[in-house]
N, C-alpha and C positions, 0 to 999 in steps of 0.2 A: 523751704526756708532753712539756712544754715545755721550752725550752733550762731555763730559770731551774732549774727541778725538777729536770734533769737534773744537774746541775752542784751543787744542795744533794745529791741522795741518791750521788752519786760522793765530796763532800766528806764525807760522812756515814761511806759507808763504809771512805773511810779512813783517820777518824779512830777507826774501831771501834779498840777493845780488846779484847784474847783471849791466848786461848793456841794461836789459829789458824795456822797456820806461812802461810796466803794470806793478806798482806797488799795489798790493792791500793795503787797509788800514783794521786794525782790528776794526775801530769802523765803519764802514759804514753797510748796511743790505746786510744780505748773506744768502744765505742756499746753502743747499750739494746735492750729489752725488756720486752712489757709481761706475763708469767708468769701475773696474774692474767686475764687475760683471751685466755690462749693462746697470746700472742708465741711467736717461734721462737726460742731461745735457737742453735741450731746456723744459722740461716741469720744471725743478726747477726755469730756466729765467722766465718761465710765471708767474706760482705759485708765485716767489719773488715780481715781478712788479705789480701782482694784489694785492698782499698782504699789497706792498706800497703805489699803489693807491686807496687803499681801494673799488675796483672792483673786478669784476667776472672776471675772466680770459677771456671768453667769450666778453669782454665787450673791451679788447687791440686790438688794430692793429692788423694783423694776424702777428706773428715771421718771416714769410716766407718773408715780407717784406724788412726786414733789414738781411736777412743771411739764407741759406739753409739749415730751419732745419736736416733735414737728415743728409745732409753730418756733420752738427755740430757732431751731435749723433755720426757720424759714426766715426770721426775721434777721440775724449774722448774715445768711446771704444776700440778703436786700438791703442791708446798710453795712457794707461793709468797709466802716469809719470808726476814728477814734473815739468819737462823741457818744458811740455806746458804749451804755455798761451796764448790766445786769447784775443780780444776784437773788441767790434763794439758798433755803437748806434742802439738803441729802446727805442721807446716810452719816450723819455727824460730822458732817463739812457744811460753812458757807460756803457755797459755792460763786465765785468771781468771776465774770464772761465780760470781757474787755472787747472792741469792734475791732484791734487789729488782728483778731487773732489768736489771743490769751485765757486760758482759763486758768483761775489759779483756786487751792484749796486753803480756808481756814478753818482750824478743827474749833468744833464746837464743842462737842461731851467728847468721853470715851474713859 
């Protein structure tokens, strides 16, 4: 997925409409995933938060803490639509898992 794509399906998603209580925001920090074709939806969550926290991925909480990776993975790759959206807390982020693709970070504490 290219920056341009990136950047319409994050505008995209936050302009969704719902009665979804996850709204993403387009200026908070995000990276992708590509669900159809296997992406890791839990390794882009690590990658973002180290990247936030300006640590090694190595250095967070394990993810297993707060949500099973697997099953995360498993279910992005089985429905890999817009009509999902997840979230949960780690490491002082809500964490936002949107079905195109999307995870985006809202900081909680710090």
């Amino acid at each position: 997925m290219d920056e341009e794509q990136f950047h319409r399906l994050s505008a995209d998603a936050a302009d969704r409409d719902g009665d979804d209580e996850i709204q993403l925001d387009a200026d908070a920090p995000k990276a992708i995933f590509e669900p159809s074709t296997g992406g890791s939806a839990t390794e882009a969550i690590v990658s973002l938060v180290a990247q936030e926290e300006d640590c090694a991925p190595l250095e967070l909480d394990p993810l297993y803490d707060a949500v099973d990776p697997e099953a995360l993975d498993n279910i992005c790759t089985a429905t890999p639509d817009t009509s999902l959206r997840l979230s949960f807390d780690y490491a002082g982020y809500t964490v936002l898992v949107d079905g195109s693709g999307i995870v985006q970070l809202i900081q909680t504490d710090h």
